[in-house]
N, C-alpha and C positions, 0 to 999 in steps of 0.2 A: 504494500500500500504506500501512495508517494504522500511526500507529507503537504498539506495544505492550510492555508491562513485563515482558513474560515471561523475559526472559535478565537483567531483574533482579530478578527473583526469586528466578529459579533460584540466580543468586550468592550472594543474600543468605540463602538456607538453607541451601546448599556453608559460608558462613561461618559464619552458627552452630551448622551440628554442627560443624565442624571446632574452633569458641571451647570448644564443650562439650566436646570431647576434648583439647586445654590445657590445661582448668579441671577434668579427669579427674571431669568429672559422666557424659558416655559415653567408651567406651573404641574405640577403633580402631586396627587397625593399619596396615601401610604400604599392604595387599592392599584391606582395603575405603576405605580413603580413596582409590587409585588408583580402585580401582572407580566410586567417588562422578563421581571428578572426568571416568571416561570415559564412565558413563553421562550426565552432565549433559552434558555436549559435543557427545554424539551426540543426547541429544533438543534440545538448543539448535540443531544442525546440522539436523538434519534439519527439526524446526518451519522454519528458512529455507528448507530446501530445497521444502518443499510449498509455504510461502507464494510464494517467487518464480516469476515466469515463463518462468525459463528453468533451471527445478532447479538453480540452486545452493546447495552445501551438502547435498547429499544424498551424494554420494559419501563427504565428510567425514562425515555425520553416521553413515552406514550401518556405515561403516570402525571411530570409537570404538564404537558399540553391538556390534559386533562382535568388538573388541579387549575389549571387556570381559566378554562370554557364554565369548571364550575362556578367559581369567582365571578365572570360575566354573566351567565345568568343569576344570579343575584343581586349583580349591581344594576340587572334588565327590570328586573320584581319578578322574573318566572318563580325563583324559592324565596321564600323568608330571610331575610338578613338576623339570622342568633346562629348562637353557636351549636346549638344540640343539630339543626338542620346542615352547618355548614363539616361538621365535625363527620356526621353520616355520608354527605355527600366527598370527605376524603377516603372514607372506605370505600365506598362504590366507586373512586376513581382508582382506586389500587384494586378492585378489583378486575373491572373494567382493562386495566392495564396487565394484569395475567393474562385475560384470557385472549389480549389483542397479541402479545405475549406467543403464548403457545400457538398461533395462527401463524406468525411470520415465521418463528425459531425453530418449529416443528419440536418442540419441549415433552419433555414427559407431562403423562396426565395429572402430576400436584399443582400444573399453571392452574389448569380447568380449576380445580378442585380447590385451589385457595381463594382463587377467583368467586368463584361463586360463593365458600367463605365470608369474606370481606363481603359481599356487598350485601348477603342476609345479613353480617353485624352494623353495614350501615344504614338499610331500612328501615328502621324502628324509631332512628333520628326522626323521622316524619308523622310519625303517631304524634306530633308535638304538634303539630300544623291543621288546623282546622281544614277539613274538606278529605283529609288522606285517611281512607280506612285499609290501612295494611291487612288486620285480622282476617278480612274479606278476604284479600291477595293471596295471602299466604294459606290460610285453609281451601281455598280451591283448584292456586296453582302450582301447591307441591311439587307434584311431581314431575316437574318440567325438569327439578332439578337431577333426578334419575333419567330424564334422557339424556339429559345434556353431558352428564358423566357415562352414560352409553354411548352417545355420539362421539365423544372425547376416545373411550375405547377404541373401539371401533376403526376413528382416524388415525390414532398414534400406533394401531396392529398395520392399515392400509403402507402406512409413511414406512413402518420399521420389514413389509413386504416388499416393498418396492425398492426403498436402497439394498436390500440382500439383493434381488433381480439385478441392481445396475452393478456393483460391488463383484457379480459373479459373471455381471457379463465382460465387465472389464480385467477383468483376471482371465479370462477367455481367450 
């Protein structure tokens, strides 16, 4: 892999909007400088993640670009601005980020499976939010979560079939 300036770049414009907003030429507050610094992390994260061979940095990078869309919708009024809602919606973005995770990296089935983890420990965040009736959700749509670790089987037997096939044809 040849080496490239791109994460310093990205810095060195992180620091002078951030110099501009010192020097009150732009103004920012705590919400879009956090924003700044998760979106830069996750396209910094992820750019390594596609360049390496073996995806890492994708799960990181997937995670802040995610931790930050949650942040904008909030600052939209799609969620509640408190913390019990903001605290669930960082589970469900690590979860979310597993299982985007095992999709690119081709990972063992604990992505799925933490993945989905995380984001039932961050749904219940919203039992706090007038109009969200989780109980409903969760007593009816159970068992989406047994396909979904079925599917996850299933895929990671399909992936771990097909590299033997290439693996034996190349050895051929």
């Amino acid at each position: 892999m040849r080496h490239s300036n791109f994460a310093a770049w990205i810095l060195i414009l992180l620091g002078v909007m951030l110099l501009l907003d010192q020097l009150d030429i732009l103004y920012f507050n705590r919400l879009t400088i956090t924003l700044l610094i998760l979106f830069a992390l996750g396209v910094l994260y992820l750019r390594k993640g596609l360049l390496h061979p073996k995806r890492k940095g994708i799960l990181g990078g997937s995670f802040f670009l995610l931790a930050a869309i949650s942040l904008l919708l909030m600052w939209a009024g799609l969620f509640p601005i408190s913390d019990p809602v903001g605290f669930g919606l960082l589970f469900i973005d690590l979860g979310l980020a597993n299982i985007i995770f095992y999709f690119v990296a081709n990972k063992r089935m604990i992505n799925i499976v933490m993945g989905i983890v995380f984001i039932l420990i961050g749904l219940p965040a919203f039992e706090a939010y007038p109009g969200w009736q989780l109980e409903h959700f969760y007593s009816t749509y159970w068992p989406v979560v047994l396909i979904l670790i079925g599917l996850g089987i299933l895929f990671e037997g399909f992936n771990q079939r097909s590299r033997k096939s290439i693996d034996s044809s190349k050895t051929a």
